[in-house]
C-alpha positions as CSV (number, residue, x, y, z in Angstrom):
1,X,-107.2,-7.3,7.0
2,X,-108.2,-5.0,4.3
3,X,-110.1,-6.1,1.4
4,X,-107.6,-4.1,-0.8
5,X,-104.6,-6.1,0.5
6,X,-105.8,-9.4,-1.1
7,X,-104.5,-10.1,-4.0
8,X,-106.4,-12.1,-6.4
9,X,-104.6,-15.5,-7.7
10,X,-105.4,-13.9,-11.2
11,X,-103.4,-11.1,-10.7
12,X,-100.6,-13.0,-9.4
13,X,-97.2,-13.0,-12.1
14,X,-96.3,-16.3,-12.1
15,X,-93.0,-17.8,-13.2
16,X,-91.7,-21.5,-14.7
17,X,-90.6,-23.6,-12.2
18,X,-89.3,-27.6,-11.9
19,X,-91.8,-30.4,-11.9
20,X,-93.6,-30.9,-8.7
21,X,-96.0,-32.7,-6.4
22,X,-99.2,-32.1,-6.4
23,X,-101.2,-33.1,-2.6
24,X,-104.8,-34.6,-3.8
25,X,-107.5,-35.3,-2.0
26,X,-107.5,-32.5,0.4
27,X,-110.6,-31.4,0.5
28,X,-112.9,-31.9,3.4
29,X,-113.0,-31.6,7.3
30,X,-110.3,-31.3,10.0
31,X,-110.8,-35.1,10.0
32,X,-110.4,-35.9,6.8
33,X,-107.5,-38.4,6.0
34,X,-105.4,-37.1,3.4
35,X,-105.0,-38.9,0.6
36,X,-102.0,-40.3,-1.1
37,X,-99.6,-38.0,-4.0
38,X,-100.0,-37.5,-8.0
39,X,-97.9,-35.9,-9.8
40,X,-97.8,-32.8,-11.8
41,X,-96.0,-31.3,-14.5
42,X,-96.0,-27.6,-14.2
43,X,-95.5,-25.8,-11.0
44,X,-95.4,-21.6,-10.5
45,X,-94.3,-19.5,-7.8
46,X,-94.9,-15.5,-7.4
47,X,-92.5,-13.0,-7.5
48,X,-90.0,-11.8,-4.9
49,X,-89.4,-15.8,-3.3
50,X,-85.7,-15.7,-4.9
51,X,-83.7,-15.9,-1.8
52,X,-82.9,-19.4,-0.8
53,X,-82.5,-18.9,2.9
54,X,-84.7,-16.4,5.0
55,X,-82.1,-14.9,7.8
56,X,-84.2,-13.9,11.0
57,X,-84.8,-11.2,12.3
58,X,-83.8,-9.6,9.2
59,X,-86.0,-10.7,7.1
60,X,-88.7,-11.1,8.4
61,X,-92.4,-12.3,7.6
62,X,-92.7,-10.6,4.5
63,X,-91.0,-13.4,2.3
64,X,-93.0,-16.3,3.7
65,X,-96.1,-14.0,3.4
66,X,-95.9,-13.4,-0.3
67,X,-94.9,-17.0,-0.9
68,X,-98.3,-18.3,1.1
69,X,-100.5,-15.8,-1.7
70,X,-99.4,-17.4,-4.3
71,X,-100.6,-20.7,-3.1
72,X,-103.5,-21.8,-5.8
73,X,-104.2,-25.5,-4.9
74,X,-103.2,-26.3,-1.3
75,X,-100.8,-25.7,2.0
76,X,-100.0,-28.0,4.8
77,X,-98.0,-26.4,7.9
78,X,-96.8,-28.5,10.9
79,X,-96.3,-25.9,13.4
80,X,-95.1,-26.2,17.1
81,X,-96.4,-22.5,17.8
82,X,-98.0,-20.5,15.4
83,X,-99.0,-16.9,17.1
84,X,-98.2,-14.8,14.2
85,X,-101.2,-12.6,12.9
86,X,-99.5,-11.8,9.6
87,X,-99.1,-15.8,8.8
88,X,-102.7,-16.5,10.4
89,X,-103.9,-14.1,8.1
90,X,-102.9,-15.6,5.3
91,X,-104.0,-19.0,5.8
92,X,-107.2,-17.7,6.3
93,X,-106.7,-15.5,3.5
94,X,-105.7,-18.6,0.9
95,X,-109.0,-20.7,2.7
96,X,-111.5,-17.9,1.6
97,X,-109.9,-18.1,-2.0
98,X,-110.6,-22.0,-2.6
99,X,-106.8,-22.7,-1.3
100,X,-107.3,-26.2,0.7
101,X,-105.2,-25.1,3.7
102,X,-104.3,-28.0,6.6
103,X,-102.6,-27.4,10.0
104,X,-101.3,-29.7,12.1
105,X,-101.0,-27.8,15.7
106,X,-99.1,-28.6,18.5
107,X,-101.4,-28.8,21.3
108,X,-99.2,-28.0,24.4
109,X,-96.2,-26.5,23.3
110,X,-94.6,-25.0,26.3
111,X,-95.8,-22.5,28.2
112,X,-98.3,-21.5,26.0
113,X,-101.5,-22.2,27.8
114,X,-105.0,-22.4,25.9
115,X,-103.1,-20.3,23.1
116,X,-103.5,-23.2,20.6
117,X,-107.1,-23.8,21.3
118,X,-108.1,-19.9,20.5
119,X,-105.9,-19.9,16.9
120,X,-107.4,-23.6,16.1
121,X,-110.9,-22.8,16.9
122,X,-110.2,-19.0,14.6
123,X,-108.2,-21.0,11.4
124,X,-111.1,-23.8,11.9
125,X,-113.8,-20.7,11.2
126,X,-112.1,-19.4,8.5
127,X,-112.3,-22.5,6.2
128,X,-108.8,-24.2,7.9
129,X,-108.7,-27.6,8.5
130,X,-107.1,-28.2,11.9
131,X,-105.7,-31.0,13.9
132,X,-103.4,-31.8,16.5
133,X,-100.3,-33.7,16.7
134,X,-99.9,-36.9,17.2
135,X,-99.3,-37.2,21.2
136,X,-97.5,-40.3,20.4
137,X,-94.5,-37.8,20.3
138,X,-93.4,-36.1,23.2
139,X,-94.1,-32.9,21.4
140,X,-94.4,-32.2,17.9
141,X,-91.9,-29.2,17.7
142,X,-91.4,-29.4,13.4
143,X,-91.9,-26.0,11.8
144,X,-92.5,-26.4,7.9
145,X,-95.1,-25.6,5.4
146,X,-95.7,-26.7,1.6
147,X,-96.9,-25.1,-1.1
148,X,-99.0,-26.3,-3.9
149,X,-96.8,-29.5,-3.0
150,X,-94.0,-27.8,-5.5
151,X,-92.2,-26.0,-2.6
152,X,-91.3,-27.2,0.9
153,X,-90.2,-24.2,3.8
154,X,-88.4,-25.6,6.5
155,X,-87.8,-23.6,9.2
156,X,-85.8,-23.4,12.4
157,X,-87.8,-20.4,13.6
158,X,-91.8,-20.6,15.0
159,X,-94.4,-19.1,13.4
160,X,-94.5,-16.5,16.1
161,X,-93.6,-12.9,16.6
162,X,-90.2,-13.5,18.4
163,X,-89.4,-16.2,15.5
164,X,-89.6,-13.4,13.0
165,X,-88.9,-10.3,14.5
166,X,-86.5,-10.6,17.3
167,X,-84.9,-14.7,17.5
168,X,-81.7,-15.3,15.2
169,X,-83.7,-18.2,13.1
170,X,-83.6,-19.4,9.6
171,X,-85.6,-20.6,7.1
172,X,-84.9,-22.3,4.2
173,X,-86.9,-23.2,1.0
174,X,-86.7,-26.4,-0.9
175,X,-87.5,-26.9,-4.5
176,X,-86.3,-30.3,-4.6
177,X,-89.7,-32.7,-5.9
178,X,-88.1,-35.3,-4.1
179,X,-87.7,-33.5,-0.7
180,X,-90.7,-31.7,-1.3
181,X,-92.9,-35.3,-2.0
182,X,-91.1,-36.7,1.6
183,X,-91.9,-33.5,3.3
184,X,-95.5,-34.0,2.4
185,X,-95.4,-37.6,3.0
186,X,-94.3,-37.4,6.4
187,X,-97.4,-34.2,7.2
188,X,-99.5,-37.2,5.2
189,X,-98.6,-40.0,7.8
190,X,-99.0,-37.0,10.3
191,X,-102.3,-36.2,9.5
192,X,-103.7,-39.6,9.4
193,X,-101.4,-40.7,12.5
194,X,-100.3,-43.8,10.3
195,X,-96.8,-45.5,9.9
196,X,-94.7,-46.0,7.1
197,X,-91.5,-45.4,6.7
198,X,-90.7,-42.1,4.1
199,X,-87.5,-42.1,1.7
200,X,-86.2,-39.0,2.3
201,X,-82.1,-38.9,2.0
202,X,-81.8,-35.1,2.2
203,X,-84.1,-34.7,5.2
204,X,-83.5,-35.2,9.1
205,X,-86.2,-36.6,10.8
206,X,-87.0,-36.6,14.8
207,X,-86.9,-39.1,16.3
208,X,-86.3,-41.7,12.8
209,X,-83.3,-40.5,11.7
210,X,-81.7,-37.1,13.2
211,X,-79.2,-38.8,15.9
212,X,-77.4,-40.6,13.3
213,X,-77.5,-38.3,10.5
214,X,-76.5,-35.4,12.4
215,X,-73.6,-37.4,14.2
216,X,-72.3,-38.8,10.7
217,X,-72.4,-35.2,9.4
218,X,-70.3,-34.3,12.4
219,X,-67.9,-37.1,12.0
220,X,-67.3,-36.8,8.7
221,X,-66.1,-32.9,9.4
222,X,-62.1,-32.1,8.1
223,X,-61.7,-28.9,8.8
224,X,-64.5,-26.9,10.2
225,X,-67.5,-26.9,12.3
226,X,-69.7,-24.5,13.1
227,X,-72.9,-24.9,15.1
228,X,-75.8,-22.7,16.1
229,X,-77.5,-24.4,19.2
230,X,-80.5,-23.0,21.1
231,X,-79.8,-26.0,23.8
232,X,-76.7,-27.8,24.2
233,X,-78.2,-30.6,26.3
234,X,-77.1,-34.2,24.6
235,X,-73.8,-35.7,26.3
236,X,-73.5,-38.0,23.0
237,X,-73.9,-35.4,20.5
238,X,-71.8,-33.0,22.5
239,X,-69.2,-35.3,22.8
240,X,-69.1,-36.2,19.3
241,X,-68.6,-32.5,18.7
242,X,-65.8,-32.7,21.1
243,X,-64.0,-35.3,19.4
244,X,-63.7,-33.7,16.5
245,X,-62.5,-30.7,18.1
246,X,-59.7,-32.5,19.7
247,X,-59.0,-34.4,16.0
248,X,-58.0,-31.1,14.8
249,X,-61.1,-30.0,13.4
250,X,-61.9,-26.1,14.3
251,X,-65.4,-26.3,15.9
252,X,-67.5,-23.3,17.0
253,X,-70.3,-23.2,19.0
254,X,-72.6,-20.3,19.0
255,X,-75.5,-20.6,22.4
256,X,-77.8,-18.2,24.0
257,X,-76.5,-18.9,27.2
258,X,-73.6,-20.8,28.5
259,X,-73.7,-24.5,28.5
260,X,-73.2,-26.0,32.3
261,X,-69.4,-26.1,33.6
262,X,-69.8,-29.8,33.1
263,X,-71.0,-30.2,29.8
264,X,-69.1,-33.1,27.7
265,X,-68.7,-29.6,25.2
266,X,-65.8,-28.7,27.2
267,X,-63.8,-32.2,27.1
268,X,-60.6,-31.5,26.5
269,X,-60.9,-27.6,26.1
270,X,-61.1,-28.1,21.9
271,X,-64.2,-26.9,21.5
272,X,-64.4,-22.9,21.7
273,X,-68.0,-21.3,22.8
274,X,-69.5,-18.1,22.7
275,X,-72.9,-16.6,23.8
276,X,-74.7,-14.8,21.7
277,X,-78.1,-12.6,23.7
278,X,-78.8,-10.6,20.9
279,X,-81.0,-11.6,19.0
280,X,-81.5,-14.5,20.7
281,X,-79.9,-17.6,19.3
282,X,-83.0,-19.9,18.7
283,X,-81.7,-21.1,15.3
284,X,-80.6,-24.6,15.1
285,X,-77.7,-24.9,12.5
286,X,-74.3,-27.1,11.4
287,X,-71.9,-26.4,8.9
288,X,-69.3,-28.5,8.1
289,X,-65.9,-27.6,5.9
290,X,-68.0,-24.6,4.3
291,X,-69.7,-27.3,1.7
292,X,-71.9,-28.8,3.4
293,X,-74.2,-29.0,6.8
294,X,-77.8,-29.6,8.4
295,X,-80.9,-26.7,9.3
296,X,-83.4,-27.9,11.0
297,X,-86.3,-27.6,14.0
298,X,-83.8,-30.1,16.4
299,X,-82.5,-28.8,19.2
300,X,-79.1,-31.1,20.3
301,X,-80.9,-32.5,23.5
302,X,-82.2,-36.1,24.1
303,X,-85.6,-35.2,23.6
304,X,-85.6,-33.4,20.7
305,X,-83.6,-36.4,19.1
306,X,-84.8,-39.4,20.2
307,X,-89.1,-38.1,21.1
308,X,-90.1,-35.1,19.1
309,X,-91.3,-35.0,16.0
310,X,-88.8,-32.5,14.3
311,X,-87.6,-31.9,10.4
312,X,-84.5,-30.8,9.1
313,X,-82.5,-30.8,6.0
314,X,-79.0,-31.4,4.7
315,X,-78.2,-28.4,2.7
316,X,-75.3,-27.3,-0.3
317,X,-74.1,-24.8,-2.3
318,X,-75.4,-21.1,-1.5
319,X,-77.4,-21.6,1.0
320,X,-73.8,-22.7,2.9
321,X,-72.7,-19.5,1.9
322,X,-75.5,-17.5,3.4
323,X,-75.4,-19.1,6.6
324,X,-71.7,-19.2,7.0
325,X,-71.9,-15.2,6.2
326,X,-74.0,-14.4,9.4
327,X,-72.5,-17.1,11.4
328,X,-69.2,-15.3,10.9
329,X,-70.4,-11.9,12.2
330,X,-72.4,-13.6,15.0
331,X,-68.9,-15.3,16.1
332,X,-67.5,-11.7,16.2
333,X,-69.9,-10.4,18.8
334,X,-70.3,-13.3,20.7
335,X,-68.9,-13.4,24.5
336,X,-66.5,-16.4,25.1
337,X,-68.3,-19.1,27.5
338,X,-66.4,-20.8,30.7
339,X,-63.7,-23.2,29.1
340,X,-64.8,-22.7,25.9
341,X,-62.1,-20.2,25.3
342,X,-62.2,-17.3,22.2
């Protein structure tokens, strides 16, 4: 990277935003415990971080790039794979400018091979502070970053070249102090590989509180469903989602490849299916009557619910909009699957 493509904190505009969180304590080595929150009352982002949702591969990097240089205090990522140069970069990039920057690493996210080790042992040289995940999780497959503790990314894509450039993936930014703070506290417990159970209504959290949050949201559907599902591997869920199809409630299923003839999706022929290979469907989505739904890092597989550590959230308003927007043109060049009808 350039000397001339850093740009100076200084030089940064900077705009009013809502009171926020402020990490302290940071500071210190990849095993330093992190310390507990203070707050803050002022908070600033830079320009061009408007757009709630980030819709990949449209999108991009370029959003979450610009959104990491403005980062004056601190970021903490949790990351299942994080390959991409551009987002590397900038970590290192924020760490040579006094930015306290923490990563929480996956250590053998799948197929990967030493992969982690080489990125760890570069952001560690750079000024990073890196760890890995706590193995009491089968993996640690969460994607999400915070800012300054004032704004919260969460992210169904990896930070990884097919995450932004090629996968249909989402991210979506949260303002909210109070998701914000829980976001942070559960990187905090994370980090220190401590317990405690986080307040965090608006979140879903692998493996605490996803299988019932994400059922409820499903139950309580009227009208309409429509799901974006890398894997479609949970009977319970699936079934769930069935029921509510045969309740009257249109549900759509969007999947990379066709679930198994036997899949409890199929009960009772409700549920209609369609396969989607490009992009790739790695985005992992609900919406619910057009109001209301879930983005997230879990897959709808047993694992991912009940062993991971993943985080999602329960989103509103535009954000609905957005997602509903590209879910409808997906639907339209998806193939129908097996019993899953068009």
């Amino acid at each position: 990277m350039r000397a001339s493509t850093v740009v100076t904190r200084s030089a940064r505009p900077l705009g009013a935003m809502v009171c926020a969180i402020l990490l302290a304590g940071c500071a210190g080595g990849p095993g330093a415990p992190l310390a507990r929150h203070v707050l803050r009352g002022d908070g600033a982002m830079g320009p061009g971080i408007s757009g709630h949702v980030i819709v990949e591969p449209r999108d991009g990097s370029r959003i979450l790039i610009r959104a990491l240089d403005t980062a004056r205090t601190s970021i903490f990522a949790e990351v299942y794979i994080l390959t991409s140069r551009s987002i590397v970069h900038a970590l290192e990039r924020a760490a040579s400018q006094s930015v306290r920057v923490h990563v929480l690493l996956e250590h053998h996210p799948v197929g990967m091979g030493r992969q982690p080790e080489t990125v760890a042992s570069e952001l560690q040289a750079a000024g990073v502070a890196v760890r890995w995940s706590d193995p009491s999780f089968a993996l640690t497959h969460a994607k999400v970053m915070v800012i300054d503790s004032r704004l919260a990314l969460i992210s169904t894509a990896n930070f990884s070249r097919a995450g932004l450039t090629a996968d249909r993936d989402f991210m979506i930014w949260d303002r909210t102090p109070r998701d914000v703070y829980s976001v942070n506290s559960i990187l905090r417990h994370d980090w220190n590989r401590s317990s405690g159970a986080v307040d965090a209504p608006n979140l879903v959290i692998a493996p605490s509180s996803a299988r019932g949050k994400l059922e409820s949201l499903v139950r309580g559907s009227e009208a309409r469903l429509d799901v974006y599902g890398e894997e479609m591997r949970d009977p319970r869920l699936e079934r769930v989602l069935a029921n509510a199809a045969c309740r009257g409630v249109a549900v759509r299923v969007i999947v990379p490849t066709a679930p198994e003839t036997g899949s409890p999706i199929y009960r009772g022929g409700c549920v209609r299916v369609r396969v989607l290979t490009r992009p790739y469907v790695h985005a992992k989505v609900i919406l619910v009557d057009g109001r209301r739904g879930f983005l997230g890092s879990e897959n709808i597989s047993p694992q991912s619910l009940d062993r991971n550590r993943e985080i999602g959230v329960l989103v509103r308003g535009q954000a609905i909009r957005e997602l509903s927007h590209v879910f409808d043109r997906d639907w339209k060049r998806g193939l129908p699957a097996h019993a899953g009808g068009s």
